[in-house]
C-alpha positions in Angstrom: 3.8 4.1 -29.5 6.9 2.4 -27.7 7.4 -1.3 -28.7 7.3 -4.6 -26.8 9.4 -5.0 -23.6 10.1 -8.9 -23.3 13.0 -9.1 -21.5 14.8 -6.8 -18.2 18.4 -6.2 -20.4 15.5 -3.9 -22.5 15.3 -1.5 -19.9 18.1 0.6 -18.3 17.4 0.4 -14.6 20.1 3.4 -14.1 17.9 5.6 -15.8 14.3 4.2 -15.6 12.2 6.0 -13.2 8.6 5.6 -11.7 7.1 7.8 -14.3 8.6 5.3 -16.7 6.8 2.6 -15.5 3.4 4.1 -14.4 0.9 1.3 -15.5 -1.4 2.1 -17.9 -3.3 -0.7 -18.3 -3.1 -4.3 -18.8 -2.1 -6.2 -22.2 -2.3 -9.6 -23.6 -1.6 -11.2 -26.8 -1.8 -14.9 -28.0 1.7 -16.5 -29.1 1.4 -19.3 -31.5 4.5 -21.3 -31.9 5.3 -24.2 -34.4 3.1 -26.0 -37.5 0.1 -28.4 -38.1 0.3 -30.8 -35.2 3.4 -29.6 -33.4 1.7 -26.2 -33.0 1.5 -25.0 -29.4 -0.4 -21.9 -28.1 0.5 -19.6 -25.1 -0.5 -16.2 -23.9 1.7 -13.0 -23.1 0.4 -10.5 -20.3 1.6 -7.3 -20.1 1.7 -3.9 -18.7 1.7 -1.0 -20.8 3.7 1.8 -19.4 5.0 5.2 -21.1 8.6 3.5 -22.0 6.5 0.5 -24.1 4.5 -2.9 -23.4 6.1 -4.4 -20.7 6.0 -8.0 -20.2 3.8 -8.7 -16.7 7.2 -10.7 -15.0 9.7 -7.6 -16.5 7.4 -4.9 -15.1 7.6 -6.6 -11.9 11.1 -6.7 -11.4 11.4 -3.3 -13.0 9.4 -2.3 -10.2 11.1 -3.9 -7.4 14.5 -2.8 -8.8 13.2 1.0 -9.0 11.6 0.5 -5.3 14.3 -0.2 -3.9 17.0 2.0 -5.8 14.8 5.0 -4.4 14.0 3.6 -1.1 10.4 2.9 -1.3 10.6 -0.8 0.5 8.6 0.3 4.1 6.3 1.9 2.0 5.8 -0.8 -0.4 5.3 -3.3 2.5 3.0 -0.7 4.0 1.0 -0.9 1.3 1.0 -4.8 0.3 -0.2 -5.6 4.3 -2.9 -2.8 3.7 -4.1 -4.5 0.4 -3.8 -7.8 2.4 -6.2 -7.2 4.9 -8.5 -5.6 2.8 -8.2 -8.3 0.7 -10.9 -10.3 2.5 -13.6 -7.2 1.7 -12.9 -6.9 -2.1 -13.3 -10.1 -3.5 -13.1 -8.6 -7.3 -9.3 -7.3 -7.3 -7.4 -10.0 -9.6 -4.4 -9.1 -8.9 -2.1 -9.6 -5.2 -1.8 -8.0 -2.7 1.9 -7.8 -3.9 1.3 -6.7 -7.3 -0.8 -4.1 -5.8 1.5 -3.0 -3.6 4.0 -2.8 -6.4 1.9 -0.9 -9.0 0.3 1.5 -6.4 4.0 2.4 -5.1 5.0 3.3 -8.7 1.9 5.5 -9.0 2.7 7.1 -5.3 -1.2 6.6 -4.4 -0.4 6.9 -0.8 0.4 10.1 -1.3 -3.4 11.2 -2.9 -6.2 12.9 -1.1 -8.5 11.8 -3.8 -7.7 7.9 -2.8 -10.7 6.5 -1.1 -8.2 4.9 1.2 -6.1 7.5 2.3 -7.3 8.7 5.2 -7.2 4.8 6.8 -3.8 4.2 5.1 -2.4 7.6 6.3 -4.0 6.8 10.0 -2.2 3.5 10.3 1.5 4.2 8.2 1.4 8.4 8.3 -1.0 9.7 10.7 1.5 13.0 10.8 0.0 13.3 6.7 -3.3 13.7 8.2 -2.4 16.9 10.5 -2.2 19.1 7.4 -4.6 17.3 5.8 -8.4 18.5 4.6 -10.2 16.8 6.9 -14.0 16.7 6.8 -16.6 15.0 8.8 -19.9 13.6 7.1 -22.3 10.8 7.7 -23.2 8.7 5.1 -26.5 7.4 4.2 -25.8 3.5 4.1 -24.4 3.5 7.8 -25.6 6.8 9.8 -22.0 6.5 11.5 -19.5 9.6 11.3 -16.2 9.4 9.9 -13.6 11.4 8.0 -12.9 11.4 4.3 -11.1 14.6 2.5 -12.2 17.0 1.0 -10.1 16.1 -2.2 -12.8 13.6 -2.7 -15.5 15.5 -1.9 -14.4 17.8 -4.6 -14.0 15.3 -6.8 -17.6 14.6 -7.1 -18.6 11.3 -7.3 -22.4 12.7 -8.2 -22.8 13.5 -4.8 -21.6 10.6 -3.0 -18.5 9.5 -1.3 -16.9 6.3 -0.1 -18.4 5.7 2.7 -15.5 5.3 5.1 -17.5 2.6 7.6 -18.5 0.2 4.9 -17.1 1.6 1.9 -20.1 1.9 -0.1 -20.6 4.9 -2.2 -23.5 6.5 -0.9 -25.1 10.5 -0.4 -23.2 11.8 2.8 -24.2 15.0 5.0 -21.4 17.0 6.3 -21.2 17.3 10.1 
């Protein structure tokens, strides 16, 4: 297991790459700081990655430093304006549009059939993605509307359902 990553000097940006900082999951741990009265609690969030447990505010700048090294900025900002306007239909996401943005980047999740999203994402920023993409047509039973989702996530089998992409409930789908 790597160790704690408090601090940006810990990490060679020359070398680090986006596999390096792939987000696992999140972290936290209390930090308790002085004696009897004078004692003082705070909380440490983190990110653990496959180079260690990355502070939350390293792992940030990590990733903005490795975004932009490797040219990723239009398709970061593509990605925090998507998560911004869907924003207002997924109230339980915790974290920002901007953290989002910045952890799906890393991942490369704009690049993944299987994403429930990518057939809007790739319509708005890469609609040439979607011309050799597996494109199928169903009808879902929460909206009766057609629309398109791949057949990456058809495959992936969701017991039988799929995102719908009207409302984006998962519900049984017919294809068409």
């Amino acid at each position: 297991m790597a160790g704690r990553i408090d601090s940006i000097a810990m990490i060679n940006l020359s070398l680090v790459t986006t596999d390096d900082l792939q987000w696992k999951y999140e972290t936290g741990s209390s930090i308790a700081s002085g004696t009897g009265k004078q004692k003082t609690y705070s909380y440490r969030n983190g990110v653990e990655t496959p180079i260690g447990d990355i502070e939350f505010s390293v792992w940030c700048a990590a990733a903005e430093y490795v975004i932009k090294r490797d040219g990723l900025q239009e398709e970061q900002e593509h990605l925090q304006e998507f998560f911004s306007r869907s924003r207002s239909q997924d109230k339980c996401q915790s974290l920002s549009p901007k953290v989002l943005a910045l952890r799906f980047c890393i991942h490369g999740l704009y690049k993944d059939p299987e994403w429930v999203s990518f057939v809007p994402y790739s319509r708005k920023y890469h609609p040439e993605v979607l011309k050799s993409a597996h494109l199928v047509s169903v009808i879902t039973e929460c909206c009766q509307i057609p629309g398109d989702v791949t057949e990456e996530q058809i495959a992936r089998n969701y017991g039988g359902t799929v995102c719908c992409p009207v409302c984006g409930r998962w519900s049984p789908y017919k294809r068409i």
